[in-house]
DSSP file (Angstrom, degrees, kcal/mol; ACC not computed):
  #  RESIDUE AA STRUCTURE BP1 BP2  ACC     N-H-->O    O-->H-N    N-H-->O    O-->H-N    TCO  KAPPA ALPHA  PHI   PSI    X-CA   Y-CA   Z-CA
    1    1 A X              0   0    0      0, 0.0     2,-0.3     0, 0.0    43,-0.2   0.000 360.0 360.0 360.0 152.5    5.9   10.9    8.8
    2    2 A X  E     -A   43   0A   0     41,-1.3    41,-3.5    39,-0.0     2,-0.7  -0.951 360.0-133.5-161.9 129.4    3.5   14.0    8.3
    3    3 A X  E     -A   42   0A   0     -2,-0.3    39,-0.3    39,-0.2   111,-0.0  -0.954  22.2-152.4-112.7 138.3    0.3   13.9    7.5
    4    4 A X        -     0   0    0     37,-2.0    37,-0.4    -2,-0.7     2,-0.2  -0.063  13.5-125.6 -56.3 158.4   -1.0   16.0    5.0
    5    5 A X        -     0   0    0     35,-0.1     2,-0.5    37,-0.0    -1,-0.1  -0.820  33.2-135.2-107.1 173.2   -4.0   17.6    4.1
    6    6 A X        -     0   0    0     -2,-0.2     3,-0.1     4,-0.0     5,-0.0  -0.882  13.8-157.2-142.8 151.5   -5.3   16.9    0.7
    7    7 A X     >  -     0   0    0     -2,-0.5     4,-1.3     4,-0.1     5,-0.1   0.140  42.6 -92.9 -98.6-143.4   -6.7   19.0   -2.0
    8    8 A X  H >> S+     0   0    0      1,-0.2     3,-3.8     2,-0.2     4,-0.6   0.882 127.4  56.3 -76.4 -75.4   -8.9   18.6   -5.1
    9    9 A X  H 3> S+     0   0    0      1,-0.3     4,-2.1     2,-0.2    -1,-0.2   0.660 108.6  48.4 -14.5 -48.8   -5.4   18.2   -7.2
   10   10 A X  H 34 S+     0   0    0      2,-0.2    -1,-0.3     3,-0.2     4,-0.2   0.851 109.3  49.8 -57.9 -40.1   -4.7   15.2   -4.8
   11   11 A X  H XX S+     0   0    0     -3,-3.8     3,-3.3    -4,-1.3     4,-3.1   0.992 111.7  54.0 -67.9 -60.0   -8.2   13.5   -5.3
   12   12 A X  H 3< S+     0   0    0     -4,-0.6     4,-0.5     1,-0.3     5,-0.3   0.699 110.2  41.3 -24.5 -60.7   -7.4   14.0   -8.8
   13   13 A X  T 3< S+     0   0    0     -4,-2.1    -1,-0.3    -5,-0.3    -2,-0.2   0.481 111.5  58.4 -53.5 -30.3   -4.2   12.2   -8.6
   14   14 A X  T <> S+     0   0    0     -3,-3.3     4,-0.6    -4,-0.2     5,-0.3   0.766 105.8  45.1 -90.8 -47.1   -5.5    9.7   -6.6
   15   15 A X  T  < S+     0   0    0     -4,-3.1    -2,-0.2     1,-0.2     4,-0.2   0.687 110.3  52.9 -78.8   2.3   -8.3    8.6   -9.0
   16   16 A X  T  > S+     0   0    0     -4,-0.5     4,-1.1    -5,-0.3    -1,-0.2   0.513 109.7  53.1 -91.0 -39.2   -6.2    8.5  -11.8
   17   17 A X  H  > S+     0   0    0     -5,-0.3     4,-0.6     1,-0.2    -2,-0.2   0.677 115.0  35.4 -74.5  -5.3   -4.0    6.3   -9.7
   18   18 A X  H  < S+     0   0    0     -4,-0.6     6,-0.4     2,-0.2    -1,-0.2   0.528 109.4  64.0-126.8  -8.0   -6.6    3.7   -8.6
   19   19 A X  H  4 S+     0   0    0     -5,-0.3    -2,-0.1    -4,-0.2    -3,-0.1   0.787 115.6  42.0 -77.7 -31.4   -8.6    3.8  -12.2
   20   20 A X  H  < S+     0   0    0     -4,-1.1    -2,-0.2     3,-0.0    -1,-0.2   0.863  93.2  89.1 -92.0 -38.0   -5.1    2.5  -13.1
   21   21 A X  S >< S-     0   0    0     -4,-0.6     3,-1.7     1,-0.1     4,-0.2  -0.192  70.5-137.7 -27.7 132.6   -4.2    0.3  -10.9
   22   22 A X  G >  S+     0   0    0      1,-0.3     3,-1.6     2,-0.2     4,-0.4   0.869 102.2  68.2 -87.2 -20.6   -5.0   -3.3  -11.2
   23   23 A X  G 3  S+     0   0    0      1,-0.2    -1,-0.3     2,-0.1   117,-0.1   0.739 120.0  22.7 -48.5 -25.2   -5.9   -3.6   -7.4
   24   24 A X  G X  S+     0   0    0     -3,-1.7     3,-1.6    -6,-0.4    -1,-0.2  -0.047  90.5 117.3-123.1  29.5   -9.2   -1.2   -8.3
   25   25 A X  T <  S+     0   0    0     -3,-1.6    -1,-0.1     1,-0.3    -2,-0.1   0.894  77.4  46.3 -65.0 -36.0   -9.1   -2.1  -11.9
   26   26 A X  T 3  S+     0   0    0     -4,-0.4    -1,-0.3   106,-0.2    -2,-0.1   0.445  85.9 121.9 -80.6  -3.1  -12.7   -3.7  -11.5
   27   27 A X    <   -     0   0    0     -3,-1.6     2,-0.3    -9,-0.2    -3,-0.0  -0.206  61.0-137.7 -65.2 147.9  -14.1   -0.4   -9.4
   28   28 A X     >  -     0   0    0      1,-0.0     4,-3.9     0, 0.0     5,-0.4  -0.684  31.4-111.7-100.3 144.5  -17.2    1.2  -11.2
   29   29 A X  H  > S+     0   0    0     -2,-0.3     4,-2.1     1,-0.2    -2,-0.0   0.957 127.2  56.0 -62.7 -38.6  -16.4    5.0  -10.8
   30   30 A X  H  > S+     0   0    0      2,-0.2     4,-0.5     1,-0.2    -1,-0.2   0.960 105.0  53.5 -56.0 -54.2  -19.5    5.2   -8.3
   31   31 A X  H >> S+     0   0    0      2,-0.2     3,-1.0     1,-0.2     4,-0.7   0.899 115.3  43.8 -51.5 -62.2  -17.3    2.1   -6.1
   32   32 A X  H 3X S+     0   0    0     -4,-3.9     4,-1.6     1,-0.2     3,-0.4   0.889 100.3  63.9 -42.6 -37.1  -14.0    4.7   -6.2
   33   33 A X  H 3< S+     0   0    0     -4,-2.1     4,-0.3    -5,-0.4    -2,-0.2   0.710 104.9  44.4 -77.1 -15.3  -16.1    7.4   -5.4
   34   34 A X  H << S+     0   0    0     -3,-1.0    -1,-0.3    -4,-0.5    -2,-0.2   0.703 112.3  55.5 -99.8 -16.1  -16.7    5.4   -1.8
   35   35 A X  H  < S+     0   0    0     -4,-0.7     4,-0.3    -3,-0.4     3,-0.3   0.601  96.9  65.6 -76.3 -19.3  -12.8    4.6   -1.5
   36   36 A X  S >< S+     0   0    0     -4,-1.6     3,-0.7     1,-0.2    -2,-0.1   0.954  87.6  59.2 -86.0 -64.5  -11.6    8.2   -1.7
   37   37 A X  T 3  S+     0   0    0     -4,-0.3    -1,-0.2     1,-0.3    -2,-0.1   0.858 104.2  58.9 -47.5 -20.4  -12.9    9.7    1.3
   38   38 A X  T 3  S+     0   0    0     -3,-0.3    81,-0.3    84,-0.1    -1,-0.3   0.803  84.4  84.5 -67.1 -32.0  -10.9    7.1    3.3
   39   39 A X    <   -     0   0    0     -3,-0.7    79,-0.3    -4,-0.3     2,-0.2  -0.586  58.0-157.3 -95.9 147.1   -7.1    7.6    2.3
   40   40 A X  E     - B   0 117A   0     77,-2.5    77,-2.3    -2,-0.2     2,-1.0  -0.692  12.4-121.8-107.9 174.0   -5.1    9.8    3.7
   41   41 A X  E     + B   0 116A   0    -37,-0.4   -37,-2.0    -2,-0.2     2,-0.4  -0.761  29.1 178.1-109.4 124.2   -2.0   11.5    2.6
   42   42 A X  E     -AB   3 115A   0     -2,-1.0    73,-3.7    73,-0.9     2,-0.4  -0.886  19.8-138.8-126.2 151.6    1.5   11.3    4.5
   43   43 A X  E     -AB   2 114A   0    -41,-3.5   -41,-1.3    -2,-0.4     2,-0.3  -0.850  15.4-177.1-108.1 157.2    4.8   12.6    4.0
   44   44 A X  E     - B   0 113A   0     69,-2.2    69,-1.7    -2,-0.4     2,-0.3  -0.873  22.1-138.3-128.6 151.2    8.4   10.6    4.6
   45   45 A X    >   -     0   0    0     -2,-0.3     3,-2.7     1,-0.2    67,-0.2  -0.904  46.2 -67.6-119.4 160.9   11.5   12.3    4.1
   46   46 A X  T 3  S+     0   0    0      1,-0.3     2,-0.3    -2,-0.3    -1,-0.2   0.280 126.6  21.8 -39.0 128.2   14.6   10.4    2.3
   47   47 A X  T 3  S+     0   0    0     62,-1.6    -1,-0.3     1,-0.3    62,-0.2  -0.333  89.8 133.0 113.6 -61.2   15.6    7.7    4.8
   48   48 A X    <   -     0   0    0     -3,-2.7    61,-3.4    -2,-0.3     2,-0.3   0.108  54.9-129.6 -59.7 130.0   12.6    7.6    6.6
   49   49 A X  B     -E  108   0B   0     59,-0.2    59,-0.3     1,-0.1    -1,-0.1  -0.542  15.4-169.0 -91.5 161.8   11.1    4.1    7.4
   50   50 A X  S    S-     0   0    0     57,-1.6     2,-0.3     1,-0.5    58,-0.2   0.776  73.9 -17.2-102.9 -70.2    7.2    3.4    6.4
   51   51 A X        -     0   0    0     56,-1.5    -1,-0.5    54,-0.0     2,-0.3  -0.951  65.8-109.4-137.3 166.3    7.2    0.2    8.3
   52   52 A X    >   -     0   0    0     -2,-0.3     3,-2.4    54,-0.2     2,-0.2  -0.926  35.0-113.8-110.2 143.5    9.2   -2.6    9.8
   53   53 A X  T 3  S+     0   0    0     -2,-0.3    51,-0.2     1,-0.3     3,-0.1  -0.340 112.4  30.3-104.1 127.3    9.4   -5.9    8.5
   54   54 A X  T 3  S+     0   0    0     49,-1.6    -1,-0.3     1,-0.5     2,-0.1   0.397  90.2 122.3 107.0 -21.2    7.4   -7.9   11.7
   55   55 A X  S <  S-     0   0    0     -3,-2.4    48,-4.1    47,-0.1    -1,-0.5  -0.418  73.5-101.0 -78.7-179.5    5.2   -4.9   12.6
   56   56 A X        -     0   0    0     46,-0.3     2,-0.5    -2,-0.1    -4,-0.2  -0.133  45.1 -87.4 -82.2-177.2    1.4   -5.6   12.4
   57   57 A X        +     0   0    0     43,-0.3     3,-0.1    39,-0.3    -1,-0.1  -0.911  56.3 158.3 -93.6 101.9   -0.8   -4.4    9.1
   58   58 A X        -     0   0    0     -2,-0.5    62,-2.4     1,-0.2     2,-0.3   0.597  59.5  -3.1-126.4 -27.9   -1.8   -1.0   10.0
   59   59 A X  E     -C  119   0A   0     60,-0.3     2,-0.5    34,-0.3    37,-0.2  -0.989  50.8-123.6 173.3 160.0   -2.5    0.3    6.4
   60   60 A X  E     -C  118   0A   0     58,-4.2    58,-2.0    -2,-0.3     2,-0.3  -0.955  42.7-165.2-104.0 128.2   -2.6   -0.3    2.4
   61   61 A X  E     -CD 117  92A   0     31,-1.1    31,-1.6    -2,-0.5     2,-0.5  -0.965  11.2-158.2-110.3 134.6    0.0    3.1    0.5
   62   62 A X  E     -CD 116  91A   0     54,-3.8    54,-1.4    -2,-0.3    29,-0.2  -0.991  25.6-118.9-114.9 117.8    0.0    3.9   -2.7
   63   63 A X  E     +C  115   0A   0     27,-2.4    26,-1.6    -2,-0.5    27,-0.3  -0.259  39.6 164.9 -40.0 137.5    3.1    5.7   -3.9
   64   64 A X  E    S+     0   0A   0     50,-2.0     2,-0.4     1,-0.3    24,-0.3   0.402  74.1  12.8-120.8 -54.9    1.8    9.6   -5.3
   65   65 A X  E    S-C  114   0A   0     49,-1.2    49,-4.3    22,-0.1    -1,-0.3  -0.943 114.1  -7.1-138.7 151.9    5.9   11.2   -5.3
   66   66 A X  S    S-     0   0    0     -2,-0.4    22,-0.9    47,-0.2     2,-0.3  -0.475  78.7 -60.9  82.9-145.4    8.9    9.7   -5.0
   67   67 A X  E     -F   87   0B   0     -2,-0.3    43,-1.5    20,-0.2    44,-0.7  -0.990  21.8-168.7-137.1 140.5   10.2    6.2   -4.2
   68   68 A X  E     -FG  86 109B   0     18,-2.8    18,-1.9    -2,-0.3     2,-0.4  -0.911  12.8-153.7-118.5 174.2   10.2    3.6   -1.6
   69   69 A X  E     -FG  85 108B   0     39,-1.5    39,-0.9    -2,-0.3     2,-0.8  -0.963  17.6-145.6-128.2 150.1   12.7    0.1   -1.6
   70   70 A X  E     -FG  84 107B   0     14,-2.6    13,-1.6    -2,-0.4    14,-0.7  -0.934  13.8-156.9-108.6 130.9   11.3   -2.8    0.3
   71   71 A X  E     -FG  82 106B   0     35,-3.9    35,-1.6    -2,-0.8     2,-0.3  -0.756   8.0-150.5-115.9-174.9   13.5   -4.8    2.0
   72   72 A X  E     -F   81   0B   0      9,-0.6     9,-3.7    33,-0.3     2,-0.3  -0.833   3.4-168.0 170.5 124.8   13.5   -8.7    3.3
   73   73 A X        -     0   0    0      7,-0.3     7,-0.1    -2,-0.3     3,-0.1  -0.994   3.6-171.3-136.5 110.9   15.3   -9.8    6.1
   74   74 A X  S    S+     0   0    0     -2,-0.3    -1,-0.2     1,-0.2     2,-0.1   0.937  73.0   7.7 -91.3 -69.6   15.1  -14.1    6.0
   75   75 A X  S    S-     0   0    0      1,-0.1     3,-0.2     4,-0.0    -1,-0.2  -0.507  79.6-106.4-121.0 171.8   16.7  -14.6    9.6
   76   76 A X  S    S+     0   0    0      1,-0.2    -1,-0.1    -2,-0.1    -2,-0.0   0.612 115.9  48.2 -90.4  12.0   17.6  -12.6   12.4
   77   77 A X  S    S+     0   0    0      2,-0.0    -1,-0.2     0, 0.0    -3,-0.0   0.724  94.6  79.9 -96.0 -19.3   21.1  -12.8   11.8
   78   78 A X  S    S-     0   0    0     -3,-0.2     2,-0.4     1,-0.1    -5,-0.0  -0.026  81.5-112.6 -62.0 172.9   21.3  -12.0    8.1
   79   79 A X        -     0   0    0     -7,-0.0    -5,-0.1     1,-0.0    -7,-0.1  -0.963  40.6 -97.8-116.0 117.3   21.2   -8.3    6.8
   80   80 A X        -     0   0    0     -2,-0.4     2,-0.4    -7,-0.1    -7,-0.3  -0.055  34.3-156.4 -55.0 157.5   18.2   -7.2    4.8
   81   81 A X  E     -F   72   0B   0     -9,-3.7    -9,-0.6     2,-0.0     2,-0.1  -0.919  17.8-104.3-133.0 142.2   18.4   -7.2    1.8
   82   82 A X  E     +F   71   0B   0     -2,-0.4   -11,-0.2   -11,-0.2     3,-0.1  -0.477  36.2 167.2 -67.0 126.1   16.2   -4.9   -1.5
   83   83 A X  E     +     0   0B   0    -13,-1.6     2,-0.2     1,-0.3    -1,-0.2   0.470  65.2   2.1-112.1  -9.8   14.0   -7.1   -2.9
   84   84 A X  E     -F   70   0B   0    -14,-0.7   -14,-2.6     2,-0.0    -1,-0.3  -0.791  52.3-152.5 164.1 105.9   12.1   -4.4   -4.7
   85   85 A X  E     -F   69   0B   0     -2,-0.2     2,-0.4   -16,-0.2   -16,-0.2  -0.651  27.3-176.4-116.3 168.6   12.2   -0.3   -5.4
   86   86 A X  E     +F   68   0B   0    -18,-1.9   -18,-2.8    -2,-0.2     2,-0.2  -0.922   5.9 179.0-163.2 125.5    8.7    1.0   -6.2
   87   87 A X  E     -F   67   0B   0     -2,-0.4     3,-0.5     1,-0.3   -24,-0.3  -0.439  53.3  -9.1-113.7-165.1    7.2    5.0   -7.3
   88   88 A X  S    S+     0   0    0    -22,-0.9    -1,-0.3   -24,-0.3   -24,-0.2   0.172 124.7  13.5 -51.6 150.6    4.3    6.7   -8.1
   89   89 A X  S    S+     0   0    0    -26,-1.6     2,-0.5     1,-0.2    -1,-0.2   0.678  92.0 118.3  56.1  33.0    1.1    4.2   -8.6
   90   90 A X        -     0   0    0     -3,-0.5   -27,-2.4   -27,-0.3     2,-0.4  -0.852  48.6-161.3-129.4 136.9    2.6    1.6   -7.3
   91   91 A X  E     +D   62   0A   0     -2,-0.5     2,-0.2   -29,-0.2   -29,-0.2  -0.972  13.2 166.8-133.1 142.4    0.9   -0.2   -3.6
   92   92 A X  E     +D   61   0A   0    -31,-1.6   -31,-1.1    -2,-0.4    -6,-0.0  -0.697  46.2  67.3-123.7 178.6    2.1   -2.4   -1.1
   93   93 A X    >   +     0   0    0     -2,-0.2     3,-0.5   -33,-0.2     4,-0.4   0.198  61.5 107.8 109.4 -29.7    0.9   -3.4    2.1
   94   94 A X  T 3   +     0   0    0      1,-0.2    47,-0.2     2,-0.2    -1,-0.1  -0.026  64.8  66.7-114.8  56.5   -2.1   -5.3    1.5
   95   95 A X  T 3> S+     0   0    0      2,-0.1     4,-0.6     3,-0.1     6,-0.2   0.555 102.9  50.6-112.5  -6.9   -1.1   -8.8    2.3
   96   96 A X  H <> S+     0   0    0     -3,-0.5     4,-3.4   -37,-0.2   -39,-0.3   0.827 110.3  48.7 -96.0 -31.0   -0.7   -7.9    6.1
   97   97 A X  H  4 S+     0   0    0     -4,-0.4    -1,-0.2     1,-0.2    -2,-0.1   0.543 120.9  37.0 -92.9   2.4   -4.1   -6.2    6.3
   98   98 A X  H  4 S+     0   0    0      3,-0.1    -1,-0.2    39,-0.0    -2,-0.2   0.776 124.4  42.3-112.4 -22.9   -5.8   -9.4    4.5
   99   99 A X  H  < S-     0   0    0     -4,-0.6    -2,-0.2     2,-0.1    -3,-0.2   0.892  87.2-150.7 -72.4 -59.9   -3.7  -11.8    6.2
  100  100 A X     <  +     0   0    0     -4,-3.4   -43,-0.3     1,-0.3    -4,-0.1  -0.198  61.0 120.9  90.4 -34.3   -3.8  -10.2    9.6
  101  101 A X  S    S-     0   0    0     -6,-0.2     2,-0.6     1,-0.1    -1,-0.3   0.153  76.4 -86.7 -57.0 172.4    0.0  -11.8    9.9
  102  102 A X        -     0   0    0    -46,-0.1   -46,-0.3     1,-0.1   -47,-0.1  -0.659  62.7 -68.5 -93.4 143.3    2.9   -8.9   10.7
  103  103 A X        -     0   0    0    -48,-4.1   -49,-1.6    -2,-0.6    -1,-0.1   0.019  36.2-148.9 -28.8 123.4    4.6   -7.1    7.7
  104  104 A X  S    S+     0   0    0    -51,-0.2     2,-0.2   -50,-0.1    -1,-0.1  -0.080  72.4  19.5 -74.6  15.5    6.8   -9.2    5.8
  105  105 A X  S    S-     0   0    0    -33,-0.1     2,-0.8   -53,-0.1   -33,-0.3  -0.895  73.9-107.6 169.5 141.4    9.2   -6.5    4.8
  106  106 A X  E     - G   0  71B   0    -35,-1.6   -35,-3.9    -2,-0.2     2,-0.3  -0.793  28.5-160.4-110.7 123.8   10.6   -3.1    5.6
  107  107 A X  E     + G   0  70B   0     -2,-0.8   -57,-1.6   -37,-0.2   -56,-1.5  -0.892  14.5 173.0-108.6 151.0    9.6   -0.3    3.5
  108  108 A X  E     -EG  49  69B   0    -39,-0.9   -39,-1.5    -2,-0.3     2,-0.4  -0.980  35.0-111.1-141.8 147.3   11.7    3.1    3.4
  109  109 A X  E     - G   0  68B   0    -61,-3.4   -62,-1.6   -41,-0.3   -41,-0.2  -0.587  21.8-173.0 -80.0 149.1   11.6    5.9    1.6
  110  110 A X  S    S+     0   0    0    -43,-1.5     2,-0.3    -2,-0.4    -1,-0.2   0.270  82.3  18.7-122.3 -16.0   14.5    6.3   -0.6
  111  111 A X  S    S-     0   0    0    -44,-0.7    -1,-0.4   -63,-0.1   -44,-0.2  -0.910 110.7 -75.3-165.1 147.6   13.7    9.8   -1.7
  112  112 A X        -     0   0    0     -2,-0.3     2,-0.2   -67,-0.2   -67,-0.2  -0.664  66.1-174.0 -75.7 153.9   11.1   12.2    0.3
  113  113 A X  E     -B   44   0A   0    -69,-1.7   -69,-2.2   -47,-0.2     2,-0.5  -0.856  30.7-146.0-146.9 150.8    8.1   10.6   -0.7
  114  114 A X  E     -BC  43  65A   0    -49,-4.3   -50,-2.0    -2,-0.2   -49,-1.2  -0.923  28.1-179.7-134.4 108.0    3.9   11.4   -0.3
  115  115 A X  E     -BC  42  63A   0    -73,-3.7   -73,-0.9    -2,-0.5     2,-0.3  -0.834  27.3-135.0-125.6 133.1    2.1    8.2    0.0
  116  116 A X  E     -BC  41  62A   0    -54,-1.4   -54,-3.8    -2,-0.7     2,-0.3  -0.428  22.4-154.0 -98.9 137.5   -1.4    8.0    0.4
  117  117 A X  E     -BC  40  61A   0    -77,-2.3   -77,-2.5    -2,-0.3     2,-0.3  -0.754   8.3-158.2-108.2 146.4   -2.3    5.3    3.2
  118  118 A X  E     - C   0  60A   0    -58,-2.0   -58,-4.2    -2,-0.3     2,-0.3  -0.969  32.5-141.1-124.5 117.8   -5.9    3.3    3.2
  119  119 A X  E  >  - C   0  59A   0     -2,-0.3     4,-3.7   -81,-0.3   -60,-0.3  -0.572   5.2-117.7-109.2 167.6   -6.0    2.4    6.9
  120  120 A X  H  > S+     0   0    0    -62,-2.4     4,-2.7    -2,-0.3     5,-0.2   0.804 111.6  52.6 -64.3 -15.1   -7.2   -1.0    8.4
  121  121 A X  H >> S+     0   0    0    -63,-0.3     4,-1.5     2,-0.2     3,-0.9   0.953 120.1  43.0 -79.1 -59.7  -10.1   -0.2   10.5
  122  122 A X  H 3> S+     0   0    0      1,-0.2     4,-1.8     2,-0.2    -2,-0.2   0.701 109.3  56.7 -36.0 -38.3  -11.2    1.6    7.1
  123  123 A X  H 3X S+     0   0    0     -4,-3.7     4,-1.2     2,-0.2    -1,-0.2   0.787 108.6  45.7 -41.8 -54.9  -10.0   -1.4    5.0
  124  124 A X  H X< S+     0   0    0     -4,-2.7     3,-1.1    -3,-0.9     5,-0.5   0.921 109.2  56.8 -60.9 -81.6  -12.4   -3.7    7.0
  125  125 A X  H 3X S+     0   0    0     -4,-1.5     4,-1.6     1,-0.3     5,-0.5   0.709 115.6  37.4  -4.1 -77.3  -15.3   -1.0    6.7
  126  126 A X  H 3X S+     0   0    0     -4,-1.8     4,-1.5     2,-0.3     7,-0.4   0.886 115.3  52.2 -64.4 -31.3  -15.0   -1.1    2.7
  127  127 A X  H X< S+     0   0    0     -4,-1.2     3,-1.5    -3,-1.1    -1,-0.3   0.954 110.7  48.1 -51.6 -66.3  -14.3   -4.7    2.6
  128  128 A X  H 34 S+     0   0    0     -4,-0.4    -2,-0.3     1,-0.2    -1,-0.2   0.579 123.2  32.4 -53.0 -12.4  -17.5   -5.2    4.6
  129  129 A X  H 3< S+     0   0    0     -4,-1.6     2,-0.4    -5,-0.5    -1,-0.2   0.511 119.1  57.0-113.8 -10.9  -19.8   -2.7    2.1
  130  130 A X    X<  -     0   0    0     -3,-1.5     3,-2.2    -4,-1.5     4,-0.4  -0.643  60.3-177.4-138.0  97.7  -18.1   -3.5   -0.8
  131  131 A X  T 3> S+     0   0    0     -2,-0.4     4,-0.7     1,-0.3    -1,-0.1   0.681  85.6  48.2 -59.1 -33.6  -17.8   -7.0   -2.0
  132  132 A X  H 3> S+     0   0    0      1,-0.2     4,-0.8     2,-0.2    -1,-0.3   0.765 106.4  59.1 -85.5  -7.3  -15.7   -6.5   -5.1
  133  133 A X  H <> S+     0   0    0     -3,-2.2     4,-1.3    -7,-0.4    -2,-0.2   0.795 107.5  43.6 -56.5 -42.5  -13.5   -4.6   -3.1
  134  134 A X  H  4 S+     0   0    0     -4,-0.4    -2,-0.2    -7,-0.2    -1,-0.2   0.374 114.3  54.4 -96.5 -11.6  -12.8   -7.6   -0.6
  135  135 A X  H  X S+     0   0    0     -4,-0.7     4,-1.2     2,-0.2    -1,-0.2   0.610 104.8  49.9-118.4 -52.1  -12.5   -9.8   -3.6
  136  136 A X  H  X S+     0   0    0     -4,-0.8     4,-3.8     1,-0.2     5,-0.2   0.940 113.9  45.2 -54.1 -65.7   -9.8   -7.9   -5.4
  137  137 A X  H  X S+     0   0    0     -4,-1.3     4,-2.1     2,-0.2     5,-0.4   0.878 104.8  55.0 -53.0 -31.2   -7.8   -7.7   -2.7
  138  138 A X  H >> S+     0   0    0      3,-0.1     4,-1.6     2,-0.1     3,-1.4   0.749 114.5  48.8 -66.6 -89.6   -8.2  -11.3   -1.7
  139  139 A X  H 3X S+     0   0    0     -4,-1.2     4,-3.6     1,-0.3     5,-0.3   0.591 116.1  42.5  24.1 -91.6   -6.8  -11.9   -6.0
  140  140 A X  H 3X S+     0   0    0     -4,-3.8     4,-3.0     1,-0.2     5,-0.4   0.874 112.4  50.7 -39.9 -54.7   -3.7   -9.4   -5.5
  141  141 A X  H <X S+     0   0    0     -4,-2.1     4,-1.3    -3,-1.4    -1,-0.2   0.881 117.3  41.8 -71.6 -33.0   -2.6  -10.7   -2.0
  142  142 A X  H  X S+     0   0    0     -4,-1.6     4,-1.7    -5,-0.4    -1,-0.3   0.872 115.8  48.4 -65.7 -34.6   -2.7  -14.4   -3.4
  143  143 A X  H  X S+     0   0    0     -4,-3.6     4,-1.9     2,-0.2     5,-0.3   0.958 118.3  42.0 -71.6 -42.2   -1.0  -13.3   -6.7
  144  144 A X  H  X S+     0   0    0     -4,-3.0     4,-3.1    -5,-0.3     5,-0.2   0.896 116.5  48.8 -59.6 -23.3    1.7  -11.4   -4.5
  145  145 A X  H  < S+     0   0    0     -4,-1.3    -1,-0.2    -5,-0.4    -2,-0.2   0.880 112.3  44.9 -83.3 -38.6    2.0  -14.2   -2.0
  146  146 A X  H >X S+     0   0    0     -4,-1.7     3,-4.1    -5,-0.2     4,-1.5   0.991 115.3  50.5 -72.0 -68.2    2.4  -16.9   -4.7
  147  147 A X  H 3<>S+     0   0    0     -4,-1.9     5,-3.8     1,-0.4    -2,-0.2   0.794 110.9  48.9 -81.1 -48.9    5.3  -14.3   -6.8
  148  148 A X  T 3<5S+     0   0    0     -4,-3.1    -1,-0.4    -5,-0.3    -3,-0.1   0.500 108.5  59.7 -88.8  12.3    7.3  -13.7   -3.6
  149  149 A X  T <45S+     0   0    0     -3,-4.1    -2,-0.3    -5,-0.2    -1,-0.2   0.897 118.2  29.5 -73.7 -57.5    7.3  -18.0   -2.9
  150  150 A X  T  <5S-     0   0    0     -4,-1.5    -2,-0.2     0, 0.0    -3,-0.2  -0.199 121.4-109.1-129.1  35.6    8.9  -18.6   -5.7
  151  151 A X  T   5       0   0    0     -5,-0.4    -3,-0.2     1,-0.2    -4,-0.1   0.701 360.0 360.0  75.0  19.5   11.0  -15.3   -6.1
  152  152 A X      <       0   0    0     -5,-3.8    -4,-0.2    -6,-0.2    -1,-0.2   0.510 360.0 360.0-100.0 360.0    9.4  -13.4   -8.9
């Protein structure tokens, strides 16, 4: 992983990516405009793992290029297995930071990939100043959390 620096083109990319997204669907443009100075941008190259299924919640990513596959590992003899392959706009990540519990899946990049990371201490910050922020997120992680229960 590499972190990038990022330019106006990136911000760009990035607010067209959370305008769309259903996680910031309820954001007022003024409400984005207080999420963007937080994410950063990193690169993985093909192969490279993101997380490990069992590490702690260190960050929220939203794919910008490439692909990642998530995998699922049910016991520690079994082999993981792809539950789930995932490009640009696309986020994972924030059921460990709302949860607090350890990553429930190992994501890898499949392709180099640039994914812009929202990190937790920063995560708490913007929950704590922005109530519809904390709100959303509670919404997704319950909709994700129900979908991967019963396998959808």
């Amino acid at each position: 992983m590499r972190k990038l620096a990022m330019n106006d083109k990136d911000y760009g990319v990035l607010a067209r990516m959370l305008q769309k997204a259903d996680l910031f669907a309820s954001f007022t443009v003024g409400q984005l405009d207080l999420v963007l100075p937080y994410i950063l941008l990193h690169a993985y190259d093909k192969d490279e793992t993101v997380f490990k299924q069992g590490d702690p919640g260190d960050a929220l990513y939203i794919v910008y290029e490439g692909a990642v596959q998530v995998k699922i590992k049910k016991s520690f003899f079994s082999f993981s297995r792809p539950v789930s392959t995932m490009g640009p706009g696309n986020f994972f990540g924030e059921m460990a930071l709302l949860s607090k519990q350890p990553r429930n899946a190992t994501v890898a990049a499949i392709e180099p990939a640039k994914l812009f990371a929202l990190l937790t201490t920063d995560f708490e910050y913007l929950c704590k100043q922005t109530p519809a922020f904390a709100a959303e997120m509670d919404r997704i992680a319950a909709r994700r959390k129900f979908a991967s229960a019963h396998g959808a």
